[in-house]
C-alpha positions in Angstrom: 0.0 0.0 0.0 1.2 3.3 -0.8 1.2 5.4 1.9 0.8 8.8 0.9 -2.6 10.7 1.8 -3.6 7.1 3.7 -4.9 7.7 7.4 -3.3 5.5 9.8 -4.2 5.3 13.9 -1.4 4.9 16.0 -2.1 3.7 19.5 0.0 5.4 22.4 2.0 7.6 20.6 3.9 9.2 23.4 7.3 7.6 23.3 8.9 4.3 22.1 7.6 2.2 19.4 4.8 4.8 18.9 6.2 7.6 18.4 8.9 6.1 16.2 6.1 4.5 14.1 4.3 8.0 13.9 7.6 9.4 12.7 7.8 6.7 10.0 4.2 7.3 8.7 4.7 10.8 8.7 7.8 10.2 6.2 6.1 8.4 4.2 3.3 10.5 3.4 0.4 9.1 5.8 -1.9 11.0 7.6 -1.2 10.2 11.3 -4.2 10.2 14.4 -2.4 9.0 17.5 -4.9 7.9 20.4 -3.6 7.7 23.8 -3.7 9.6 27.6 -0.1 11.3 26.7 0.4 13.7 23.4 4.2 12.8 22.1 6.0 16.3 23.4 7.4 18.2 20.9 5.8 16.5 17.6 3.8 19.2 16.0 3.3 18.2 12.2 0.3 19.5 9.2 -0.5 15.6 9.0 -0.6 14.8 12.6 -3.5 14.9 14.9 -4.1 13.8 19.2 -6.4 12.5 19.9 -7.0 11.9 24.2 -8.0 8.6 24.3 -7.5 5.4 27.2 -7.5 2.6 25.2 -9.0 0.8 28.4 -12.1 2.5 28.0 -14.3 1.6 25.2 -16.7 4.8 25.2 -13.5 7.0 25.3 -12.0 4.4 21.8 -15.4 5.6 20.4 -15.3 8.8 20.6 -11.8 9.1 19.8 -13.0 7.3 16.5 -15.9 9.6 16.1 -13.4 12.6 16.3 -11.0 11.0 13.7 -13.3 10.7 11.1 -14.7 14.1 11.4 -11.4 15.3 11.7 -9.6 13.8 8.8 -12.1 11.9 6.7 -14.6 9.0 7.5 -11.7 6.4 5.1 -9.0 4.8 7.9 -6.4 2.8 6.2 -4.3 1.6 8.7 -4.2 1.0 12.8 -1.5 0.1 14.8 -2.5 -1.1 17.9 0.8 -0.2 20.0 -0.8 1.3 23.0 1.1 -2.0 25.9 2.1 -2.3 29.6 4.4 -4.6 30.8 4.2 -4.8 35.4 7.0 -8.1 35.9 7.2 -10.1 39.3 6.3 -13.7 40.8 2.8 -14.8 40.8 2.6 -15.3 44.0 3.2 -11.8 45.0 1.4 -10.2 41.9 -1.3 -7.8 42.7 -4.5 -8.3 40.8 -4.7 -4.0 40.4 -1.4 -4.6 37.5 -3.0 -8.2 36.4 -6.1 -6.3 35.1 -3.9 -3.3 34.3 -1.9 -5.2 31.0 -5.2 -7.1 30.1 -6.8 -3.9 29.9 -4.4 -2.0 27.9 -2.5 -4.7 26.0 -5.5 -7.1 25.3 -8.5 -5.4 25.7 -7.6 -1.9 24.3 -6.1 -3.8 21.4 -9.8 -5.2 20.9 -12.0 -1.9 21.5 -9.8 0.1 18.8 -10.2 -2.8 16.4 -14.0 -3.4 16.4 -14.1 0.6 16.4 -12.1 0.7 12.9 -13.8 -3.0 11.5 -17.0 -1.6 10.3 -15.6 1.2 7.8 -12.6 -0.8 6.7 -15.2 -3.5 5.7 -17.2 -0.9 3.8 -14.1 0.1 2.1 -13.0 -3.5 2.0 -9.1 -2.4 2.1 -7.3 -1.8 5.5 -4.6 -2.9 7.5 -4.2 -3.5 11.2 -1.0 -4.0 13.2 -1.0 -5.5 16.6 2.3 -4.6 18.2 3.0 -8.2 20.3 6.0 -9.3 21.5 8.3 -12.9 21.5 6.7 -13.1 24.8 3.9 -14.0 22.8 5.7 -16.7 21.8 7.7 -18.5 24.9 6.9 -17.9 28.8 9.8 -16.4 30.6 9.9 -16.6 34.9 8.4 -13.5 36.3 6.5 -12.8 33.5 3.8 -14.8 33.4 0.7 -11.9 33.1 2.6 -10.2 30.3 3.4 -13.2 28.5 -0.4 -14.0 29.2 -1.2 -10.7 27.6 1.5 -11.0 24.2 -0.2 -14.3 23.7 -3.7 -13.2 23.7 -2.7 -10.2 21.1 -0.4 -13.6 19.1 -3.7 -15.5 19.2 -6.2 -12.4 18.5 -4.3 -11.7 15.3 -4.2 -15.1 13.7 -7.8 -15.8 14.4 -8.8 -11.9 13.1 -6.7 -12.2 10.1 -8.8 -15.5 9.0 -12.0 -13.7 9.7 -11.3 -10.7 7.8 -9.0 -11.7 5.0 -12.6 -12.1 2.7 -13.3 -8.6 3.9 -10.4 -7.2 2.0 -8.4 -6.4 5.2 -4.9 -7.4 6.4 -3.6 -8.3 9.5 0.0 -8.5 11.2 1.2 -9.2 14.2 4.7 -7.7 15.4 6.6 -9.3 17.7 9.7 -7.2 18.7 12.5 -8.9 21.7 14.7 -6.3 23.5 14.0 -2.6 22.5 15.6 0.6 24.1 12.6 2.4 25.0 10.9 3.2 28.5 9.1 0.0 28.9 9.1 -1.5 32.4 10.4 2.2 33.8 13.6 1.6 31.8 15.6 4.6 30.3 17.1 4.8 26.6 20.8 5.7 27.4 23.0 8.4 25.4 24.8 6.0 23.2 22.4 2.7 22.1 22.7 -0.3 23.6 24.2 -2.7 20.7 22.3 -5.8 22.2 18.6 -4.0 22.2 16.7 -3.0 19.1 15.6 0.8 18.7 12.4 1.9 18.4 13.0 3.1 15.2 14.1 -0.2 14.0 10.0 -1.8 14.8 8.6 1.1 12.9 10.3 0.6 9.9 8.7 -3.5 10.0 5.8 -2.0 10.7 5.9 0.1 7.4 7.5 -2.4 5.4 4.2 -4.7 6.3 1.7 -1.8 5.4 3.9 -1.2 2.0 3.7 -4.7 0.9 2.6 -5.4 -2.8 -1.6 -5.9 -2.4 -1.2 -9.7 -3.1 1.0 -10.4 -0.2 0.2 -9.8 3.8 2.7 -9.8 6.3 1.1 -11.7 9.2 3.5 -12.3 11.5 7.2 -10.7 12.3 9.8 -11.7 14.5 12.7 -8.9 15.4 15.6 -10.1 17.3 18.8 -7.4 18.7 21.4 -8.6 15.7 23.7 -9.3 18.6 23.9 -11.5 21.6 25.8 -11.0 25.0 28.5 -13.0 24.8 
């Protein structure tokens, strides 16, 4: 899909993976909504709009839909669903306040901003939607057992969605990224990057190559590993 003039929804936009992927689009031509409680600081762009939204609530996802269409036409081409929260520790000491707090964003959000989007990329019977996962969608690792929970859900959601909609015209992909320098789990990116984590940039440019691909093909899944390994 060419990009240019195509409206895309980025989920939490702020920092990370969603701001780099917002970046990307913008590059590429795309008309950019981003939908989360935080406004990326700094990014002011003719082709980029906020929208407030808490992907955990699916009145606020409906408005924030209402407002993109009015704001930048009723045709959405793309969504990534990036918007994630990642609370580690030992079951037996995990509180059920951050259990329901990453099924809420990273499962549940991810399935209020896609039924919001369905109905018109149906009616144009094109569309693409992203699912930003994780390989801890795709082996359990100690001490992370809810978010591993959660990347599986979004792993499972995806391969099940793209099967229903495929006749509908509408692609599906799910990302899976390992180790990326970004904020997650409180971390800080560092001054110089860290040559065994991925940047944030390098998971939005997957993310565009699957929305550029050829209209024959659809990227389902991707699998991004750090090039190098600690020794």
């Amino acid at each position: 899909m060419d990009l240019t003039g195509k409206v895309a929804i980025v989920t939490g936009p702020a920092k990370g993976i969603g701001r780099a992927t917002v970046e990307a689009l913008l590059h590429k031509g795309a008309v950019v909504a981003g939908w989360g409680r935080t406004a990326p600081e700094g990014l002011v762009h003719e082709r980029f709009q906020f929208f407030e939204c808490d992907v955990r609530d699916e009145h606020a996802v409906a408005e924030a839909f209402t407002n993109t269409q009015r704001e930048l036409g009723p045709e959405i081409h793309a969504l990534v669903n990036n918007a994630g929260v990642g609370l580690f520790g030992p079951i037996d000491g995990f509180s059920s306040a951050d259990w329901h707090a990453m099924f809420d964003t990273n499962v549940h959000g991810t399935f209020y901003c896609t039924r919001a989007v369905l109905p018109q990329m149906k009616k144009q019977r094109a569309g693409h939607l992203v699912n930003v996962a994780s390989l801890a969608a795709t082996a359990g690792t100690a001490n992370l057992a809810g978010y591993c929970a959660t990347k599986y859900a979004v792993r499972g959601f995806s391969d099940a969605l793209f099967k229903e909609v495929r006749p509908d015209g509408i692609r599906v992909t799910c990302v899976m990224p390992g180790s990326v320098e970004t904020n997650f789990n409180g971390g800080h990116p560092g001054a110089v990057p860290d040559p065994y984590k991925m940047q944030p940039a390098d998971i939005a440019a997957a993310i565009v190559h699957a929305l550029e691909a050829p209209a024959a093909t659809m990227v389902s899944e991707i699998q991004l590993r750090p090039a190098q390994v600690k020794k």
